[in-house]
Every structure is written in structure tokens, then in C-alpha cells.
C-alpha positions as CSV (number, residue, x, y, z in Angstrom):
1,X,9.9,2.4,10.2
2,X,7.8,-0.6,9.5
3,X,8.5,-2.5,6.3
4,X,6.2,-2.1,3.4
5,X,4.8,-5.4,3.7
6,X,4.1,-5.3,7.8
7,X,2.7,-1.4,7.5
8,X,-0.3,-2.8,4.6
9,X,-1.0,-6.4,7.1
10,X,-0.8,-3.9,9.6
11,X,-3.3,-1.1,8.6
12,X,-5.3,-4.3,7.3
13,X,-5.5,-5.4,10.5
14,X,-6.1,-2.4,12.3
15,X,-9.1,-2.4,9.6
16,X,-10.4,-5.4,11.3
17,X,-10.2,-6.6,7.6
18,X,-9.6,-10.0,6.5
19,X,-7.1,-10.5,3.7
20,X,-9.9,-11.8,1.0
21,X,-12.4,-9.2,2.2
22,X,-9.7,-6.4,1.4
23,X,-9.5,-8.3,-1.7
24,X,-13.0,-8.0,-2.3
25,X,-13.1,-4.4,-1.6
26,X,-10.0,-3.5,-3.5
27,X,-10.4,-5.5,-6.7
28,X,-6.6,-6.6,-5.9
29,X,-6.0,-10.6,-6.3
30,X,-5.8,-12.4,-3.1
31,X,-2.4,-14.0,-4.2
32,X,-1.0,-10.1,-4.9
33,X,-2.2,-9.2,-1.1
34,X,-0.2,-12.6,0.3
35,X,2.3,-11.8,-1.4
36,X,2.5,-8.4,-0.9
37,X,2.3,-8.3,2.6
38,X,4.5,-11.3,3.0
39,X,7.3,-9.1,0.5
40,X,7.8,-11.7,-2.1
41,X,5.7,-9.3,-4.4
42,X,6.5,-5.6,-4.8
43,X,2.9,-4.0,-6.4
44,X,2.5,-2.0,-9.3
45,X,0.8,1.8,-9.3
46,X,-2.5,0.6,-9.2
47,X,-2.2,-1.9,-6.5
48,X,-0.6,0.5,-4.3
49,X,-3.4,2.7,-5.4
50,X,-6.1,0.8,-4.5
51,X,-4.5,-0.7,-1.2
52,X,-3.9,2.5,0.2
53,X,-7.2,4.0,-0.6
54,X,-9.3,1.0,1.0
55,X,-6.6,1.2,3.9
56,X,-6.8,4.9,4.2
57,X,-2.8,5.1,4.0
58,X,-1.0,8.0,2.4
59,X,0.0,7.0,-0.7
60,X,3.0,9.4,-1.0
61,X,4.1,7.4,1.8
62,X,3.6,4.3,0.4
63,X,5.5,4.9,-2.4
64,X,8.5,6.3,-0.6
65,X,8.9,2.8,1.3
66,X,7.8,0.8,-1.6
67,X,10.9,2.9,-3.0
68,X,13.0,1.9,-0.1
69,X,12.3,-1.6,-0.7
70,X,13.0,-1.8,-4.0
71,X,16.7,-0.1,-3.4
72,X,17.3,-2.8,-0.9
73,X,17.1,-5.5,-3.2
74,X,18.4,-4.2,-6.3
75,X,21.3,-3.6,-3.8
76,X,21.4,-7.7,-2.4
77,X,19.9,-6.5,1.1
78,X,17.1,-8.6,0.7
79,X,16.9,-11.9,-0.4
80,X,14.4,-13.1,-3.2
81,X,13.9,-16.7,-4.0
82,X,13.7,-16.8,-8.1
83,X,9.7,-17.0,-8.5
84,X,9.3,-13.6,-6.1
85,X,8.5,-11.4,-8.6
């Protein structure tokens, strides 16, 4: 399985999307889209929301690795410099 980050650059890309025009359609920050798909930013609800809906990805899947990510680095398996999140 993809990481989170690679599976939204990579539906992005499949898009044919850059990253600011997926900002544009999304409404979602530039910045948050960087980050995101770089994973030094996990999204909020609505973020994930709106990427997955203007990158026509299940967003019950989304969630589930966006959950897997999250358990990785409360756990230490991923590290985070200190301005990540």
C-alpha cells in the first residue's frame, strides 16, 4: 500500500493536475497540499474531504491510511521534525 501522502500526489498526477490548480479547485491552501503530500502535514476532515472528492478517491479509504499514518507516528515509526504539524 502506497503511503498517504504518495497515493493524493499520485491520484493528482494521474489527474494531470498541478498542485495549485488542485488548490484552486479544492479550496485547500497550497502550503496544506505540499505538505500534505510531502507528509509533514496530516489533514483535517475537510481537507481529506475535499481532496478526495476533486481526486475522485474513496474517502473511507482515505481515512483508513490517514489512520495508519497517524498510528505510525504516535508510535515513533515516523519521524517529524518539530514544525510538522
Amino acid at each position: 500500500m502506497a503511503s498517504f501522502g504518495k497515493r493524493i500526489s499520485s491520484a493528482r498526477k494521474a489527474k494531470n493536475l498541478s498542485r495549485q490548480r488542485l488548490s484552486e479547485l479544492s479550496g485547500v491552501p497550497l502550503g496544506t497540499i505540499i505538505t500534505t503530500e510531502t507528509e509533514r502535514y496530516l489533514p483535517r476532515a475537510n481537507t481529506l474531504y475535499s481532496l478526495a472528492k476533486h481526486l475522485d478517491l474513496d474517502i473511507r479509504e482515505l481515512i483508513f491510511e490517514l489512520e495508519v499514518e497517524g498510528k505510525k507516528r504516535k508510535n515513533g515509526n515516523i519521524s517529524l521534525n518539530s514544525n510538522s504539524i
